[in-house]
PDB file of the backbone (N, CA, C, O) and the ligand in Angstrom, with CONECT records:
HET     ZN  A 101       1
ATOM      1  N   UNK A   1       5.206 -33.576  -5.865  1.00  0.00           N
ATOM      2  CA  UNK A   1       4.440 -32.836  -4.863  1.00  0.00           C
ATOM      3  C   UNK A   1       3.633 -31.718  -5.533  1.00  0.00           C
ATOM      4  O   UNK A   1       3.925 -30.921  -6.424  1.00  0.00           O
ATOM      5  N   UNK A   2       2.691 -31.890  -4.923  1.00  0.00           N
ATOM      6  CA  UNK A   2       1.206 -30.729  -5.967  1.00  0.00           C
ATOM      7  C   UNK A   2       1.615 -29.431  -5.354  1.00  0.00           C
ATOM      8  O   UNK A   2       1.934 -29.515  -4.168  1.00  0.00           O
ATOM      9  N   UNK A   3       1.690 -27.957  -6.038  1.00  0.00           N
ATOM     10  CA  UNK A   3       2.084 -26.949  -5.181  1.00  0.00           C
ATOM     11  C   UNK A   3       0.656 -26.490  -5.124  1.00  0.00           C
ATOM     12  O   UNK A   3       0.151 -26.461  -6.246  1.00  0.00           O
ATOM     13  N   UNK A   4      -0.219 -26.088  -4.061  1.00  0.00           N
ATOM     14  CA  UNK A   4      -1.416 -25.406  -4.302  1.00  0.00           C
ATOM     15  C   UNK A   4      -0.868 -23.866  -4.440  1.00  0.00           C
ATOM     16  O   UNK A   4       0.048 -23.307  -3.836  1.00  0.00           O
ATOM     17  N   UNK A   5      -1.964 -23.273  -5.683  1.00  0.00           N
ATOM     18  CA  UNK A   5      -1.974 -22.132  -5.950  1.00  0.00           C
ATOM     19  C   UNK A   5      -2.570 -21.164  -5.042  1.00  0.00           C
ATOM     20  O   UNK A   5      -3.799 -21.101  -5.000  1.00  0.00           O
ATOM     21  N   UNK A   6      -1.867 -20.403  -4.313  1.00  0.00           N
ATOM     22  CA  UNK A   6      -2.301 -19.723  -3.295  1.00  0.00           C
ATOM     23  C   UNK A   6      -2.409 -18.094  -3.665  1.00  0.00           C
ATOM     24  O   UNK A   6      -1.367 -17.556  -4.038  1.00  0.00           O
ATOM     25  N   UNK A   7      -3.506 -17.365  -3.587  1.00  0.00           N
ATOM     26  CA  UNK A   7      -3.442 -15.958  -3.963  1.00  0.00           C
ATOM     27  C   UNK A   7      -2.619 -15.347  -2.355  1.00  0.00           C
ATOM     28  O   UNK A   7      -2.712 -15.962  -1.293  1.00  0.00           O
ATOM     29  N   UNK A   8      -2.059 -14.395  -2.486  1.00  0.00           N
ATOM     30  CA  UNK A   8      -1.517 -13.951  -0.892  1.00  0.00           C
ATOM     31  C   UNK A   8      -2.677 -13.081  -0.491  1.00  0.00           C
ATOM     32  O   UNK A   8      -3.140 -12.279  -1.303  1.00  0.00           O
ATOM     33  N   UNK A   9      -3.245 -13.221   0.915  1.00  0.00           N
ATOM     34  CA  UNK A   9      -3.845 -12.127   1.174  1.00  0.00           C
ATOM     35  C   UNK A   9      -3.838 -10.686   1.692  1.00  0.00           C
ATOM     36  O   UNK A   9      -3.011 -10.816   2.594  1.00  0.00           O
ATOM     37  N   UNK A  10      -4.176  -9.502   1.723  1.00  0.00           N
ATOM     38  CA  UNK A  10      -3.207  -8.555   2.210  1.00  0.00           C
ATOM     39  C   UNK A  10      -4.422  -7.768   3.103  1.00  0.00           C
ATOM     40  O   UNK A  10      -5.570  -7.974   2.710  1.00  0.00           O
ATOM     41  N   UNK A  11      -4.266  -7.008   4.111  1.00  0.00           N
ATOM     42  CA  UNK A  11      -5.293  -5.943   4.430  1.00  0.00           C
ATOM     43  C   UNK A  11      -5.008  -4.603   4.070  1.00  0.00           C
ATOM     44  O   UNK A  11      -3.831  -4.295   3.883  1.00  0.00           O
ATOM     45  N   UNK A  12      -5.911  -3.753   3.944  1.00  0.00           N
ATOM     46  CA  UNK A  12      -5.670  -2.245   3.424  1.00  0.00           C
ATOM     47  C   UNK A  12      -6.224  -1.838   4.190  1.00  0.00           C
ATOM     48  O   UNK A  12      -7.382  -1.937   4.595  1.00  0.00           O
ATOM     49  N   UNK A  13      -4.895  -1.030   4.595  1.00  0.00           N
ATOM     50  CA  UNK A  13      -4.948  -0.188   6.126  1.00  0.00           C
ATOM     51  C   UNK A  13      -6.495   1.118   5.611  1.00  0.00           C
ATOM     52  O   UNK A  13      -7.244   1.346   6.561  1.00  0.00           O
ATOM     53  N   UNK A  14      -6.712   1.537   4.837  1.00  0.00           N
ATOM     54  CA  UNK A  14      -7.898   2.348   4.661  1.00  0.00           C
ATOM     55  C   UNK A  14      -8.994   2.084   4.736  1.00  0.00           C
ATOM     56  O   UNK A  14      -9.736   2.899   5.285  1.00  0.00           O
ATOM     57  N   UNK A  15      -9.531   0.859   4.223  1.00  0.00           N
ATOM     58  CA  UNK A  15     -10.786  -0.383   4.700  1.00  0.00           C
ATOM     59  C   UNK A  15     -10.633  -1.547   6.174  1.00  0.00           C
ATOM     60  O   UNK A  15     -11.438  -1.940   7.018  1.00  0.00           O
ATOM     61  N   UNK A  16      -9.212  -1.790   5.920  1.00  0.00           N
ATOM     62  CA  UNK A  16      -9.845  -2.954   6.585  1.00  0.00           C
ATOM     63  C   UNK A  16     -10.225  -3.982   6.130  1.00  0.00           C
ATOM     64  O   UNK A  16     -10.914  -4.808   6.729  1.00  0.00           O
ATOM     65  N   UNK A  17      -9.812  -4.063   4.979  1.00  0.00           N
ATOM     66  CA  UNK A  17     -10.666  -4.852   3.848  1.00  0.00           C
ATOM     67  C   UNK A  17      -9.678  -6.071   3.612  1.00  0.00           C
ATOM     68  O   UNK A  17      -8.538  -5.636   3.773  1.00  0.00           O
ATOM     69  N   UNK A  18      -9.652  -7.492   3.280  1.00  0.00           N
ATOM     70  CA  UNK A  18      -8.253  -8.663   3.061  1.00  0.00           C
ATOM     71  C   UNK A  18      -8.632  -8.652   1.729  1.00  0.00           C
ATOM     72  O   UNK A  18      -9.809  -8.968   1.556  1.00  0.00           O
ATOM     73  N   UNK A  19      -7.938  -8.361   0.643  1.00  0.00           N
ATOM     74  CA  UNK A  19      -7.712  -8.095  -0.902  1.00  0.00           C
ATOM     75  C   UNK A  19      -6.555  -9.549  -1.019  1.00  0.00           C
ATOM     76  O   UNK A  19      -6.036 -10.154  -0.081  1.00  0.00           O
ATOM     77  N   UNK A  20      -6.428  -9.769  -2.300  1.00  0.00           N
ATOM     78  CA  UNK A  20      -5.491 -10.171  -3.122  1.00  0.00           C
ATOM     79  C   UNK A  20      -4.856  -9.427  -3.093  1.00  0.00           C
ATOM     80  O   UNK A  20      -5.268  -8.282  -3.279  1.00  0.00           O
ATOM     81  N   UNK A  21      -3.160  -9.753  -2.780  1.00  0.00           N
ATOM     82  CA  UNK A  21      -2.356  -8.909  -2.962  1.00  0.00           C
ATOM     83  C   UNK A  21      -2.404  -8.201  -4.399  1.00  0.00           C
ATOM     84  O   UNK A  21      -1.797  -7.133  -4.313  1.00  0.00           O
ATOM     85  N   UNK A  22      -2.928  -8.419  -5.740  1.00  0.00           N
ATOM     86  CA  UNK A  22      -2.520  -7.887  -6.674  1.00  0.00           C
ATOM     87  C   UNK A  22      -3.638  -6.592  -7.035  1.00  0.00           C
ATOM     88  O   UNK A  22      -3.642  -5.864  -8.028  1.00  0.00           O
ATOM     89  N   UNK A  23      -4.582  -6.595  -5.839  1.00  0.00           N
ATOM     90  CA  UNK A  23      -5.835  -5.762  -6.148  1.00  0.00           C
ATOM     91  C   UNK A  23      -4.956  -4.434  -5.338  1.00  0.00           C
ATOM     92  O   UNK A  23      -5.353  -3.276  -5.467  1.00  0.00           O
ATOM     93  N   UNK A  24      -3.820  -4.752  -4.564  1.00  0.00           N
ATOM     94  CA  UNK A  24      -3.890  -3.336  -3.988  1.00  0.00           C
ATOM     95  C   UNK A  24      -2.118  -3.192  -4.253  1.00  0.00           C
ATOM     96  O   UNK A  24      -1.356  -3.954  -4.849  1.00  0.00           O
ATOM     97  N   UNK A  25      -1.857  -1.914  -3.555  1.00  0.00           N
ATOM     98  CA  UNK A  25      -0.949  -0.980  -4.288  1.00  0.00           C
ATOM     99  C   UNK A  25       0.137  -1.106  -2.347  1.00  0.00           C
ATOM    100  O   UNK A  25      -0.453  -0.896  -1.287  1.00  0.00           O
ATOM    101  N   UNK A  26       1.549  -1.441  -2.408  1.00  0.00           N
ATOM    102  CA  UNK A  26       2.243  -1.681  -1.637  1.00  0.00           C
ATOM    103  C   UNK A  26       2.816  -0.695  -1.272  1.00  0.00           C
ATOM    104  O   UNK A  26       3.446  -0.352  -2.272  1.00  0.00           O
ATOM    105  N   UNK A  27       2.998  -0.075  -0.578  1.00  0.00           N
ATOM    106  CA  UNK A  27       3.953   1.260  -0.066  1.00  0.00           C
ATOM    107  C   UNK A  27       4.920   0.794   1.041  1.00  0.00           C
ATOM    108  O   UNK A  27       4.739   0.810   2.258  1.00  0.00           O
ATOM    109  N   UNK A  28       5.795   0.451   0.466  1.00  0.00           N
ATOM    110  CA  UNK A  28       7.348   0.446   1.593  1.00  0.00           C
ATOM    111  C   UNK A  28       7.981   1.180   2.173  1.00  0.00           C
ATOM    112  O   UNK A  28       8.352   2.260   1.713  1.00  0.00           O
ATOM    113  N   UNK A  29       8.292   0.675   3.528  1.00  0.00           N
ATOM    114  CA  UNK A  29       9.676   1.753   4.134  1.00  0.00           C
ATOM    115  C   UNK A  29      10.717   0.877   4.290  1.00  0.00           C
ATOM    116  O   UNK A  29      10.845  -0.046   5.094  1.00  0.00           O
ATOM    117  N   UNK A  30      11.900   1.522   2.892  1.00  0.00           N
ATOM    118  CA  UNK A  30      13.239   0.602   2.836  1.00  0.00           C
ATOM    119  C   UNK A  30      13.477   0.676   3.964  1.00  0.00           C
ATOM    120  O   UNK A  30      12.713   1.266   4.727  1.00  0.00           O
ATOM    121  N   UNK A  31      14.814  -0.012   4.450  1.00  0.00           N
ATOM    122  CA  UNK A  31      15.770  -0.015   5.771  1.00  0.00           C
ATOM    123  C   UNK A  31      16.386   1.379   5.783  1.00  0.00           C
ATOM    124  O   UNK A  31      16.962   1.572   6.854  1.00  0.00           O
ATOM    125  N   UNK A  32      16.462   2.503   4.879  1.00  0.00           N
ATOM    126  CA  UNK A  32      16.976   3.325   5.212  1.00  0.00           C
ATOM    127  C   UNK A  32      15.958   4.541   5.355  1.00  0.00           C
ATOM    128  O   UNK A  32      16.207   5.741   5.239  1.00  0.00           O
ATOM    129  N   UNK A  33      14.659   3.873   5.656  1.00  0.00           N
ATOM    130  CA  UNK A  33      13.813   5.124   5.765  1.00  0.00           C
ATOM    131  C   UNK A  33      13.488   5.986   4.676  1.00  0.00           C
ATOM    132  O   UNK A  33      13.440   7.207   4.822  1.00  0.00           O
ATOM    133  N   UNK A  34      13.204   5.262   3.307  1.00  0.00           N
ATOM    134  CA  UNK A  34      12.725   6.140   2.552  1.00  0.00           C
ATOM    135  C   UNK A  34      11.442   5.434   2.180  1.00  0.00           C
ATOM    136  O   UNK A  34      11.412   4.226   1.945  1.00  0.00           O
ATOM    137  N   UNK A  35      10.420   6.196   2.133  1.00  0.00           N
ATOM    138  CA  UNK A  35       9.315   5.293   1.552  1.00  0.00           C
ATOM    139  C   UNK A  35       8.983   5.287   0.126  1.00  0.00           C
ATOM    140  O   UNK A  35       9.457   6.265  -0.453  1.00  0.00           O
ATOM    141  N   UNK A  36       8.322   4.495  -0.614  1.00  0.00           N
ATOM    142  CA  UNK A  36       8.789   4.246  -1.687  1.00  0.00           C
ATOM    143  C   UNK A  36       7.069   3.258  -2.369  1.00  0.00           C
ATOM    144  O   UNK A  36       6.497   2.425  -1.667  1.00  0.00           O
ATOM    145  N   UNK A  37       6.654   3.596  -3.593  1.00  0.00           N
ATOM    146  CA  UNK A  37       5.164   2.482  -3.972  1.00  0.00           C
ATOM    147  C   UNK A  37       5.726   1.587  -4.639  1.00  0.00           C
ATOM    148  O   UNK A  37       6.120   1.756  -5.792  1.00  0.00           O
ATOM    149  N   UNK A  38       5.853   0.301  -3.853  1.00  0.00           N
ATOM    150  CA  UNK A  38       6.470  -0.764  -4.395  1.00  0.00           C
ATOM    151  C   UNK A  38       5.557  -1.674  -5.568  1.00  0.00           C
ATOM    152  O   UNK A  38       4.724  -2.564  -5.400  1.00  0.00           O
ATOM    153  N   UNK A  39       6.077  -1.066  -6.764  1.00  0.00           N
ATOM    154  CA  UNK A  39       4.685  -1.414  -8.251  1.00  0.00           C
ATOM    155  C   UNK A  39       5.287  -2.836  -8.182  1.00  0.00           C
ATOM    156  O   UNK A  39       4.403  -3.692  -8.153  1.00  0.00           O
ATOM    157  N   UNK A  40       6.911  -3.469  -8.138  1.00  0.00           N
ATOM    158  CA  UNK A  40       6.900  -4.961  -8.461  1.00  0.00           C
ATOM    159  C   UNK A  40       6.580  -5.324  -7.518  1.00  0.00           C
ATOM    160  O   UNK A  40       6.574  -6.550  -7.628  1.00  0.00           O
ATOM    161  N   UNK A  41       6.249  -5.028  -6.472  1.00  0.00           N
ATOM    162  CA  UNK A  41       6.052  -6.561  -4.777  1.00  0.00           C
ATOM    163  C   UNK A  41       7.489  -6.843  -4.264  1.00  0.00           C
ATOM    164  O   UNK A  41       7.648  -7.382  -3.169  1.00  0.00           O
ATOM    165  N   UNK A  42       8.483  -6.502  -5.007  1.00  0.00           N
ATOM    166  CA  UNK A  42       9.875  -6.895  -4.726  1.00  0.00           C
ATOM    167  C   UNK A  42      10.682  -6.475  -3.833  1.00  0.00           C
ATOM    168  O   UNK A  42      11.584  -7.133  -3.315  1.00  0.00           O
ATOM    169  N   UNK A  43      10.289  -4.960  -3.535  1.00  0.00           N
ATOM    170  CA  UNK A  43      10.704  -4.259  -2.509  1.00  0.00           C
ATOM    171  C   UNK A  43      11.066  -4.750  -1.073  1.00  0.00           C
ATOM    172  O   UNK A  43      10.052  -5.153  -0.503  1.00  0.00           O
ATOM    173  N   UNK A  44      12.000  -4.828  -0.437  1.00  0.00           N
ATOM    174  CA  UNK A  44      12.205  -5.393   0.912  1.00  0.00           C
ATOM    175  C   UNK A  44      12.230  -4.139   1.724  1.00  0.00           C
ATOM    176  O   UNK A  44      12.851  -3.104   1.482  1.00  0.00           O
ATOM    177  N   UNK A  45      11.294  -4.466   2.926  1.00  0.00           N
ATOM    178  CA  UNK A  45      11.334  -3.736   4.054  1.00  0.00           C
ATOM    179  C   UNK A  45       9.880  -3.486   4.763  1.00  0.00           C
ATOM    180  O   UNK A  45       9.223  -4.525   4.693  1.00  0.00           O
ATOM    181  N   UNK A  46       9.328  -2.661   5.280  1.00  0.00           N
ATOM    182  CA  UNK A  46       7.852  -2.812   6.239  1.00  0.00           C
ATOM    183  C   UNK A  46       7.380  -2.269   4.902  1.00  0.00           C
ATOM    184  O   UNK A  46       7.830  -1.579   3.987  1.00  0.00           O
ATOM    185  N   UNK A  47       5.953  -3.084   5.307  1.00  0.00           N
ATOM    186  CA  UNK A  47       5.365  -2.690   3.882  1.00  0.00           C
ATOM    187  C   UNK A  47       3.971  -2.695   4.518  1.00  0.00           C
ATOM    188  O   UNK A  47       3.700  -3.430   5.467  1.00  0.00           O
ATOM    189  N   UNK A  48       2.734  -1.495   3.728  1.00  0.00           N
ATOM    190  CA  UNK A  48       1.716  -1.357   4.171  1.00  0.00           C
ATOM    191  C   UNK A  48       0.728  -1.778   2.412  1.00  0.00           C
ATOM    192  O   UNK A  48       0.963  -1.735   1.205  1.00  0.00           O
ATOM    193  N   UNK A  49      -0.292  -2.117   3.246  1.00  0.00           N
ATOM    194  CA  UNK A  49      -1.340  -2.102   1.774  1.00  0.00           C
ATOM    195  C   UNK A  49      -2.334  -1.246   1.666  1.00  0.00           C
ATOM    196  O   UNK A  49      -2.675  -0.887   2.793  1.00  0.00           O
ATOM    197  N   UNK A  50      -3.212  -0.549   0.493  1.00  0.00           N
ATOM    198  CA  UNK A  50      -4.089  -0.083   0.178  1.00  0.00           C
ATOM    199  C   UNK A  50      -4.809  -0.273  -1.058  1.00  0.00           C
ATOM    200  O   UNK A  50      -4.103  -0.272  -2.066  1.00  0.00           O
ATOM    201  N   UNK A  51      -5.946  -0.421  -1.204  1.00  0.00           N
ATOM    202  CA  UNK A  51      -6.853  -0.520  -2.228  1.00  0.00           C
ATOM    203  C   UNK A  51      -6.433   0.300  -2.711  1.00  0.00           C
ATOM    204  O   UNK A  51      -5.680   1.151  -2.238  1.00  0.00           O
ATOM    205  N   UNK A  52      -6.947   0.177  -4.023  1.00  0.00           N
ATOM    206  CA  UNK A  52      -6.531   1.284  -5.409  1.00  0.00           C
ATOM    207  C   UNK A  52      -8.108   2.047  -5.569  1.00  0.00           C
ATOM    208  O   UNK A  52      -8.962   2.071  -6.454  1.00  0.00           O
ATOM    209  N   UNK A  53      -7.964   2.659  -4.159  1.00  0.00           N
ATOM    210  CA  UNK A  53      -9.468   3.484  -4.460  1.00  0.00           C
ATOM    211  C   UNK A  53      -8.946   4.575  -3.449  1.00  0.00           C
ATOM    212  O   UNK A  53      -8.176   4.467  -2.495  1.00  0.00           O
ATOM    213  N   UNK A  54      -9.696   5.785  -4.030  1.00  0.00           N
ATOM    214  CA  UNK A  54      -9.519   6.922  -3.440  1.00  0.00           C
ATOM    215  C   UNK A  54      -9.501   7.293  -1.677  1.00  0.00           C
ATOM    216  O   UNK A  54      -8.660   7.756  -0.906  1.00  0.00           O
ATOM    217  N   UNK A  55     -11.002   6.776  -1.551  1.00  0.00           N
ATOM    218  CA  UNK A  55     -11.709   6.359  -0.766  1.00  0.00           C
ATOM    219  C   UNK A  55     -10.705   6.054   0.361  1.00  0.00           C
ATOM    220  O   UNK A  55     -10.427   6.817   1.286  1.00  0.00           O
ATOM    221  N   UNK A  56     -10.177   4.756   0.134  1.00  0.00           N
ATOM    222  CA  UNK A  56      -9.406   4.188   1.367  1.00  0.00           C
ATOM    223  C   UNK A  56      -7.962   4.906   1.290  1.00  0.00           C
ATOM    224  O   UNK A  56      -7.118   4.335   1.981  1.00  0.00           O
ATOM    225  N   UNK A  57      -7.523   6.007   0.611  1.00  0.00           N
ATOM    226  CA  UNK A  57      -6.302   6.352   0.868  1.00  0.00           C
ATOM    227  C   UNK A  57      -6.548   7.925   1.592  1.00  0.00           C
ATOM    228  O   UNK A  57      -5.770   8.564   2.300  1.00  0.00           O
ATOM    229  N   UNK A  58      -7.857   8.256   1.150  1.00  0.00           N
ATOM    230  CA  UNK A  58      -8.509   9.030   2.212  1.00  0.00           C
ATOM    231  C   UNK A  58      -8.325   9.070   3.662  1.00  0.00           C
ATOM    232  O   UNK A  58      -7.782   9.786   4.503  1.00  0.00           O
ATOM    233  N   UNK A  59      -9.243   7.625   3.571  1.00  0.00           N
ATOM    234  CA  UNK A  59      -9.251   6.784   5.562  1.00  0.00           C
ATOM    235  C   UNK A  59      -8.077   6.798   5.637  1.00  0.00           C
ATOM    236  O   UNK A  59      -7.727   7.296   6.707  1.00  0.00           O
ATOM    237  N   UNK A  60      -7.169   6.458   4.949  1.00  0.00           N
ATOM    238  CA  UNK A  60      -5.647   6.088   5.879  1.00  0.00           C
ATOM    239  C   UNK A  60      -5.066   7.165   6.412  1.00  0.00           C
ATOM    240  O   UNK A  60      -4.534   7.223   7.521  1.00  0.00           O
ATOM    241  N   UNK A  61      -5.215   8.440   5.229  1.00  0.00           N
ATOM    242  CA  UNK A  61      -4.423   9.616   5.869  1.00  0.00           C
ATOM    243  C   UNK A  61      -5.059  10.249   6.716  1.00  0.00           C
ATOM    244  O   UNK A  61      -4.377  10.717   7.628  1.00  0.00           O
ATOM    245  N   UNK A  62      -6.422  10.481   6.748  1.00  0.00           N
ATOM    246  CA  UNK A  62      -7.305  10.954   8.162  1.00  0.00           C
ATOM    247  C   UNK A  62      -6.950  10.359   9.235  1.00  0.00           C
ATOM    248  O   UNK A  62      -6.759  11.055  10.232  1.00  0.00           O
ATOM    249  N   UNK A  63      -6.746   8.711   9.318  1.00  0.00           N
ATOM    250  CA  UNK A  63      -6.658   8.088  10.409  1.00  0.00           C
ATOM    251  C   UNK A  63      -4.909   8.105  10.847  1.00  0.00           C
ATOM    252  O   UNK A  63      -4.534   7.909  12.003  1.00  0.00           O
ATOM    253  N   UNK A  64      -4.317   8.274  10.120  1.00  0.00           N
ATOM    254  CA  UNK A  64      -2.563   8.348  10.056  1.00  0.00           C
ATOM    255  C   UNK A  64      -2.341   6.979  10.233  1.00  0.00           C
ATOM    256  O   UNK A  64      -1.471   6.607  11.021  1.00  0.00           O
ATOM    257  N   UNK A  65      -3.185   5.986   9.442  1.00  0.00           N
ATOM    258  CA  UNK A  65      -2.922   4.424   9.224  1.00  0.00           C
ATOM    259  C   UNK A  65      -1.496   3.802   8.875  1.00  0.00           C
ATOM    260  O   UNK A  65      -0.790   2.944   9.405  1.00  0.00           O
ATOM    261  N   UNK A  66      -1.340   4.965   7.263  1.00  0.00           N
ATOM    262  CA  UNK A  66      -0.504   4.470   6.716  1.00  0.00           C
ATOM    263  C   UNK A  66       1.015   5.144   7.768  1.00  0.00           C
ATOM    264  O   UNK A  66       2.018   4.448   7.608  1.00  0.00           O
ATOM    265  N   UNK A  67       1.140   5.954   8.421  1.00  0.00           N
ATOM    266  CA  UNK A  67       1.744   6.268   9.198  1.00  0.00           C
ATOM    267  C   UNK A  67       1.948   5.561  10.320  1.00  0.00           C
ATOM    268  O   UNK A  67       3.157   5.674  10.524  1.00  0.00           O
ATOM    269  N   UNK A  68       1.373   4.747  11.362  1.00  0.00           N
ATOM    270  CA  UNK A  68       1.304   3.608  11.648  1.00  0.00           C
ATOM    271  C   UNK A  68       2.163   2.490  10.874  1.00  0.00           C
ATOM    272  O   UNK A  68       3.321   2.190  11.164  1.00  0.00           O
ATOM    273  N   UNK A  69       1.667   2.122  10.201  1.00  0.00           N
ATOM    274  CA  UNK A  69       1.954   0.735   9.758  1.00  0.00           C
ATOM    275  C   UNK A  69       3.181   1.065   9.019  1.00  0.00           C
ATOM    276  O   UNK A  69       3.826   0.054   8.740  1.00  0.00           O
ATOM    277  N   UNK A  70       3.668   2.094   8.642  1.00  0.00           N
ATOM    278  CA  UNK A  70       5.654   2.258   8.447  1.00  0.00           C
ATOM    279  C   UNK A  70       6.016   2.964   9.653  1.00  0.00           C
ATOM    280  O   UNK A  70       7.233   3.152   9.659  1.00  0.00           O
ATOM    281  N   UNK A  71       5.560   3.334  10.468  1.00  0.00           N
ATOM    282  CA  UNK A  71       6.033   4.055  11.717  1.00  0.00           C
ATOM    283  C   UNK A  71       7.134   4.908  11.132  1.00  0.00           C
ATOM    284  O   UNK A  71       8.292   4.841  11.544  1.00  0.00           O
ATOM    285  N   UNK A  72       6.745   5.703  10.168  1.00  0.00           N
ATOM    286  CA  UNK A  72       7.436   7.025   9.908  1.00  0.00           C
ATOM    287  C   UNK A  72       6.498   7.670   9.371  1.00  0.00           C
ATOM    288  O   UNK A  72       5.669   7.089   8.671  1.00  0.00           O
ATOM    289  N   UNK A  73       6.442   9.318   9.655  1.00  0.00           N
ATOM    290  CA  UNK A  73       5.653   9.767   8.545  1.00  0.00           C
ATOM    291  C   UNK A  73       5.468   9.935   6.945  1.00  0.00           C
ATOM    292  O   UNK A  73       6.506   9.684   6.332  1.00  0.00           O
ATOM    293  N   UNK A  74       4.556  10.243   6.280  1.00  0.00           N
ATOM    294  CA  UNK A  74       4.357   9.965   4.937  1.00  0.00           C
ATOM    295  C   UNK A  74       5.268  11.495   4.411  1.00  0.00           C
ATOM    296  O   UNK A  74       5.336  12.498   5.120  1.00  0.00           O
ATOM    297  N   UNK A  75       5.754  11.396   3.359  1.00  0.00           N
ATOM    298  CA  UNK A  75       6.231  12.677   2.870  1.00  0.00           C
ATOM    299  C   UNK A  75       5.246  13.108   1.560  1.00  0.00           C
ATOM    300  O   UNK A  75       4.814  12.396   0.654  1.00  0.00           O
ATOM    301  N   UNK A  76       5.106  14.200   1.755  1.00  0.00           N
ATOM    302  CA  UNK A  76       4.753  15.005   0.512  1.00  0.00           C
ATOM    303  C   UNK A  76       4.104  14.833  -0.822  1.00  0.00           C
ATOM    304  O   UNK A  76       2.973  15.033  -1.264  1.00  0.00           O
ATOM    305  N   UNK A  77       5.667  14.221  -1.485  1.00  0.00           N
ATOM    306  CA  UNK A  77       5.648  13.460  -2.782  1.00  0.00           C
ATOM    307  C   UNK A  77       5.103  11.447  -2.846  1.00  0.00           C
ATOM    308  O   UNK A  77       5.059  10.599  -3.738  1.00  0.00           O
ATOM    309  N   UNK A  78       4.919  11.462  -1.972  1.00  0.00           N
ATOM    310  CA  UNK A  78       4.948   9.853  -1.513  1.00  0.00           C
ATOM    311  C   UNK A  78       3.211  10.281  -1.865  1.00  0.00           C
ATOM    312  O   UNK A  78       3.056   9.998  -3.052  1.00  0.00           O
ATOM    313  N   UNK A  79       2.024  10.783  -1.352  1.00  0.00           N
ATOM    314  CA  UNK A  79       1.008  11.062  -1.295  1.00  0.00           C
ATOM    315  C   UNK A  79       0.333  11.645  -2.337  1.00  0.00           C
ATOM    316  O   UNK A  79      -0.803  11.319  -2.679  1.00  0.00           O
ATOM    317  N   UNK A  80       1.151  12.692  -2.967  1.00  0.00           N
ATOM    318  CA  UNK A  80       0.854  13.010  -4.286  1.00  0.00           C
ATOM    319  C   UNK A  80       0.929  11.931  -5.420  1.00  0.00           C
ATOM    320  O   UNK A  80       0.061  11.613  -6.233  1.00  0.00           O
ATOM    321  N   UNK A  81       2.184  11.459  -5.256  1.00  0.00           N
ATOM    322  CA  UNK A  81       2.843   9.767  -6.285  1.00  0.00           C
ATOM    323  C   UNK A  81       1.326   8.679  -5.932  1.00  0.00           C
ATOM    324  O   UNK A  81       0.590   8.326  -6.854  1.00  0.00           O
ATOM    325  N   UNK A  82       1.061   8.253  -4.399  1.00  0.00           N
ATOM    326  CA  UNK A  82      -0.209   7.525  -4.541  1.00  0.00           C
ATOM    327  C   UNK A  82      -1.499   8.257  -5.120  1.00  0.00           C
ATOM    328  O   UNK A  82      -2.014   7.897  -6.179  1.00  0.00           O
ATOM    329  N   UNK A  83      -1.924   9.177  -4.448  1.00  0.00           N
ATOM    330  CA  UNK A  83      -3.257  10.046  -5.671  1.00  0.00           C
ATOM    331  C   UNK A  83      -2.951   9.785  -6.634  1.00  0.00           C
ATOM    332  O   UNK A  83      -3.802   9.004  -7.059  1.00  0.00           O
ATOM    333  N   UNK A  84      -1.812  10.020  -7.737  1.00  0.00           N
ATOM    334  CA  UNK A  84      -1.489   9.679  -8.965  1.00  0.00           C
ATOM    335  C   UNK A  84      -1.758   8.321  -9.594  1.00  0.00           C
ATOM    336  O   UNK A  84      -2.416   8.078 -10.606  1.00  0.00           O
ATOM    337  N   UNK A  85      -1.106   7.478  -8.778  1.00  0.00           N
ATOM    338  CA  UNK A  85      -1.816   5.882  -8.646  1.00  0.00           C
ATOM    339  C   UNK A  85      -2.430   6.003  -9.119  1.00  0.00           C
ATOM    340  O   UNK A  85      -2.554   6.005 -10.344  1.00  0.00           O
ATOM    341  N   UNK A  86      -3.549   6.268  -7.751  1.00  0.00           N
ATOM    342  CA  UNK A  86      -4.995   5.773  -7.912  1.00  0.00           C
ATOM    343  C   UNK A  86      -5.626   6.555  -9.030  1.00  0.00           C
ATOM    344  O   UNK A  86      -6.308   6.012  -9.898  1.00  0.00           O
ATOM    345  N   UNK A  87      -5.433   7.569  -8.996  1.00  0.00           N
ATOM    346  CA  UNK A  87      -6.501   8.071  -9.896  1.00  0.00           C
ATOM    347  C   UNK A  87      -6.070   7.487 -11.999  1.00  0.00           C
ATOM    348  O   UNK A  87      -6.876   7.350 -12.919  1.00  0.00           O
ATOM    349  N   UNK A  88      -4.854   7.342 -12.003  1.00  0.00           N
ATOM    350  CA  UNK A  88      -4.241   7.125 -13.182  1.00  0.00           C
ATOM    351  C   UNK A  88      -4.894   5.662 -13.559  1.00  0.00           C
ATOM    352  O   UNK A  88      -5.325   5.365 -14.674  1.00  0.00           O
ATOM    353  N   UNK A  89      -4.875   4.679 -12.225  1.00  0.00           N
ATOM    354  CA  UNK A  89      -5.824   3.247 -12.510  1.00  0.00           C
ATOM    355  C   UNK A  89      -7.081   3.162 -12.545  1.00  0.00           C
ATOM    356  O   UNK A  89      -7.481   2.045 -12.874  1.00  0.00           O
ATOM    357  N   UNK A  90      -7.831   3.888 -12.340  1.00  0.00           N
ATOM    358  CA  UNK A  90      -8.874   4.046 -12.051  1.00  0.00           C
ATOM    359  C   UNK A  90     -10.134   3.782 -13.238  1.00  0.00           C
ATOM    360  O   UNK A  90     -11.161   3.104 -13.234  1.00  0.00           O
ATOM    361  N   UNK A  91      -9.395   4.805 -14.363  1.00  0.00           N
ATOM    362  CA  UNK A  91     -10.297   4.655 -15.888  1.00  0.00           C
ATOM    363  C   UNK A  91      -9.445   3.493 -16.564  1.00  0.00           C
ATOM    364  O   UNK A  91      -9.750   3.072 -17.680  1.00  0.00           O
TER     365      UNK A  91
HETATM  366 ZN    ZN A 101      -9.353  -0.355   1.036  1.00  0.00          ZN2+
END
C-alpha cells in the first residue's frame, strides 16, 4: 500500500493564514493548564498555531486569538519565550 506524503496543514491564529505545520511555531495548553511552545510537535493537549513572524504574534495578542484558541490566558513568560522565538529565527 503506497502511503501518500502528506504535509499537515495548520492555521495561524495571527493571519489566518493555512501554513505547513513545520513553517509555524505550536503553543500548547497541557491538561494541567500550563502553556508551554511545543518545539517537537509532540506535546499533547489544545494546541494553537502561529507563523514565525512578528507580525502575526502581534495580531494574536491584540486580538486575544491566542487566548481563545487555549481558552486560558497567556502568561508573561510564555510571550516573552515566543518574541524570543521569533525574533531568534528570524536572521
Ligand atoms: Zn501568521
Amino acid at each position: 500500500m503506497a502511503r501518500v506524503r502528506k504535509v499537515p496543514q495548520r492555521i495561524c491564529v495571527g493571519c489566518g493564514q493555512t501554513r505547513g505545520k513545520k513553517e509555524l511555531i505550536r503553543i500548547v495548553r497541557s491538561p494541567d493548564y500550563e502553556i508551554k511552545i511545543d518545539t517537537t510537535g509532540k506535546l499533547s493537549g489544545r494546541g494553537a498555531y502561529l507563523c514565525r513572524r512578528m507580525e502575526c504574534l502581534s495580531a494574536a495578542l491584540a486580538g486575544k486569538q491566542l487566548e481563545r484558541a487555549l481558552r486560558m490566558e497567556l502568561p508573561q513568560e510564555v510571550i516573552a519565550a515566543l518574541k524570543k522565538t521569533i525574533s531568534g529565527d528570524s536572521f
